[in-house]
C-alpha positions in Angstrom: -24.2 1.9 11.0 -20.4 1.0 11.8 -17.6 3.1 10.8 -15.4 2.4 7.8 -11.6 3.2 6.7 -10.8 2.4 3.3 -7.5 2.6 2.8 -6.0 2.6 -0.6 -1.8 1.7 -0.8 1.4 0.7 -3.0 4.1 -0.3 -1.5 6.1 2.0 -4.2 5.1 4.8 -1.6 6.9 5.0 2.0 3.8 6.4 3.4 2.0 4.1 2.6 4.2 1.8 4.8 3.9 4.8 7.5 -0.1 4.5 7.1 -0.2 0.7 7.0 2.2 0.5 10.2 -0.3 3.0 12.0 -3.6 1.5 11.1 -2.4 -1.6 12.7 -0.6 -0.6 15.3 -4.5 1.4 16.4 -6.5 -1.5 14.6 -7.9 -3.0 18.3 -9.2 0.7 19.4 -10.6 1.6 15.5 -12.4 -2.0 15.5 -13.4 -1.5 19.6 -15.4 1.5 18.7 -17.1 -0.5 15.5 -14.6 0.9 12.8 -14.1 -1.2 10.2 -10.6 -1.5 8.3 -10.7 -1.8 4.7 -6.7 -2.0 3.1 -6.8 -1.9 -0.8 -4.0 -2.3 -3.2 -3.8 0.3 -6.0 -1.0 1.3 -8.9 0.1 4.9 -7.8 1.7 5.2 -11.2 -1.8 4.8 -12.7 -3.1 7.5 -9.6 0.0 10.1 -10.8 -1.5 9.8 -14.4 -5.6 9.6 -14.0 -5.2 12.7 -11.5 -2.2 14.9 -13.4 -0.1 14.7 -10.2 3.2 14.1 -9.8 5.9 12.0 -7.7 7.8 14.1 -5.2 11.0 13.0 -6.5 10.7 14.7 -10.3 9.7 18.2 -8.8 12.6 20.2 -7.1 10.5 21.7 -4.3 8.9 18.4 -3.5 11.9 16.6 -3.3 13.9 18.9 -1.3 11.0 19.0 1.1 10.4 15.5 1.2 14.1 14.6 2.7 12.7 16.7 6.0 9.2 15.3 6.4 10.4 11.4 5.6 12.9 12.1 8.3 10.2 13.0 10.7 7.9 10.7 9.6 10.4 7.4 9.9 11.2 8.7 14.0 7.6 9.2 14.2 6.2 5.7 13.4 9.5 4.6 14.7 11.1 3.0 12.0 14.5 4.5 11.7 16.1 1.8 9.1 13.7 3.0 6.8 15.5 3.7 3.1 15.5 4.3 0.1 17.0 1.4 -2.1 19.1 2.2 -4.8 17.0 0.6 -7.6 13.9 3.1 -6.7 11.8 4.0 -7.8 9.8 0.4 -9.5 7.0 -0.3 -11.4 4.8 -1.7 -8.6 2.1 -4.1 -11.0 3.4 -7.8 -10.1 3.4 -7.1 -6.4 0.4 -5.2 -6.1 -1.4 -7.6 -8.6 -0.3 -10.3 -6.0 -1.4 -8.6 -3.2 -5.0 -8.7 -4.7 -5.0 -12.6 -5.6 -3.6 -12.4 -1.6 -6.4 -10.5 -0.9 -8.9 -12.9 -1.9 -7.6 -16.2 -1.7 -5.2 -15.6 1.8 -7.2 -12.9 3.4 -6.2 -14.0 7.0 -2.4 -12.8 6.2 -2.9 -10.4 3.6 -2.1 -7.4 6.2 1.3 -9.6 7.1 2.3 -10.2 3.7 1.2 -6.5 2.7 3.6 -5.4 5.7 6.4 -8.3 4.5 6.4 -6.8 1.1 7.5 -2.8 2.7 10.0 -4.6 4.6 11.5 -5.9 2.5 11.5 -3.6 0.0 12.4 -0.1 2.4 14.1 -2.3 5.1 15.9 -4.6 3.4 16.5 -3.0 0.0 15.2 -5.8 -2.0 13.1 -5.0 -5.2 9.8 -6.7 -5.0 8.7 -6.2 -8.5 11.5 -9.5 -9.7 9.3 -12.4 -9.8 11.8 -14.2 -7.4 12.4 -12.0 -5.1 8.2 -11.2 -4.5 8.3 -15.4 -4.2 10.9 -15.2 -1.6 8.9 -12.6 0.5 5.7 -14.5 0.0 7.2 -17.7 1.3 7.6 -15.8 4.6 3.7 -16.8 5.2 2.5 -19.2 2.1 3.4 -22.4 1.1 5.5 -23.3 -1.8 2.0 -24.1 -4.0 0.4 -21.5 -2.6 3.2 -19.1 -3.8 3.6 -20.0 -7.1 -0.5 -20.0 -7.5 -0.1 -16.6 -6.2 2.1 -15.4 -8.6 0.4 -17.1 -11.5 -2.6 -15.0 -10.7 -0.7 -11.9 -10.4 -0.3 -12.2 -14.5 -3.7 -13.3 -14.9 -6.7 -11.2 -16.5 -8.5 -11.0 -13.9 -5.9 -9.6 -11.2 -4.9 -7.5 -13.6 -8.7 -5.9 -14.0 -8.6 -5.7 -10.2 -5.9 -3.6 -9.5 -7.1 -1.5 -12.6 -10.5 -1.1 -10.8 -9.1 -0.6 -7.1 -7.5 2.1 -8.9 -10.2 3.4 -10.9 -12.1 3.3 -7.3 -9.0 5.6 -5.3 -9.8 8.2 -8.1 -13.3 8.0 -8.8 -12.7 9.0 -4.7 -10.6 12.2 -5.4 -7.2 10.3 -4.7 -4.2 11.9 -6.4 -1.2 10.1 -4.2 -0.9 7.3 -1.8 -2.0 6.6 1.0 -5.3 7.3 0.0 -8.0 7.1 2.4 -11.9 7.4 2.5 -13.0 7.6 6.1 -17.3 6.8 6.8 -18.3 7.6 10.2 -21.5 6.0 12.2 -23.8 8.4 10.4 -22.8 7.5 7.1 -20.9 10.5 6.0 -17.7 9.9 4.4 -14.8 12.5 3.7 -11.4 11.8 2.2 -7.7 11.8 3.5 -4.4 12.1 1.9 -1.4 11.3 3.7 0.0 9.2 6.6 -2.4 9.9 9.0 0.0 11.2 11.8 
């Protein structure tokens, strides 16, 4: 039996980005010792409220603590620019509804896109839950068809269902934050992880 990370994200977290940036970065090693890499899209908002946790942001301690481990953690996966836009936080359903339909329908650059979507977002300050600006990101890697099918789907039943159950799956696994991951080694046993894996 091969190893498996499943690895549930929002782009609404900056560790998630973090985790995302490390999983690729290692992706040839995890995949040259037979580890497969599973990257799911998930609502954190819908995490916070199925597990009774909280953002870091609306408790004092959190957030005061947060300013001097998202310092660390932007030097440590060396991405300095990192910040946080001024229209933070968002309600993350259009993009990570899209990011499902990518999923299936684009797999070969759903990581790219994924990674496209942070960027733009924590790097560039632009907020990726306005139809437009998620189209303008998109077009990075899709055609103009493609994108517009894309976002279609993101407002459609059934990519709507699917980030409700890719949710439903991150708890059903214990998660109560993002990243979220459930790690299976060779011999089947599987353990979770919170956090951005440094």
């Amino acid at each position: 039996m091969s190893g498996k990370i499943t690895c549930y994200l929002d782009c609404v977290s900056p560790y998630s980005y973090f985790a995302l940036l490390h999983l690729e970065r290692t992706r040839s090693v995890l995949e040259a010792h037979n580890i497969e890499i599973d990257i799911v899209p998930v609502f954190l908002g819908g995490i916070n409220v199925g597990s009774g946790n909280k953002p870091p942001w609306t408790l004092d301690a959190k957030a005061k603590y947060s300013k001097y481990d998202t310092k660390r953690a932007k030097e440590y996966f060396g991405v300095p620019e990192l910040s946080v836009p001024p229209f933070f936080p968002i309600t993350s359903l259009l993009p990570q509804r899209a990011l499902c339909h990518v999923k299936e329908a684009h797999a070969e650059h759903f990581v790219s896109i994924f990674l496209d979507i942070f960027t733009a977002m924590w790097k560039n300050q632009k907020d990726v839950s306005e139809p437009e600006v998620l189209a303008e990101v998109l077009q990075l890697r899709l055609e103009e068809d493609q994108v517009r099918d894309v976002l279609a789907n993101a407002s459609s039943a059934p990519f709507k269902q699917r980030l409700n159950d890719n949710t439903k799956e991150a708890l059903d696994k214990g998660a109560f934050g993002c990243p979220w991951f459930s790690v299976r080694n060779s011999k089947g046993k599987e353990e979770p992880f919170f956090g951005s894996d440094r």
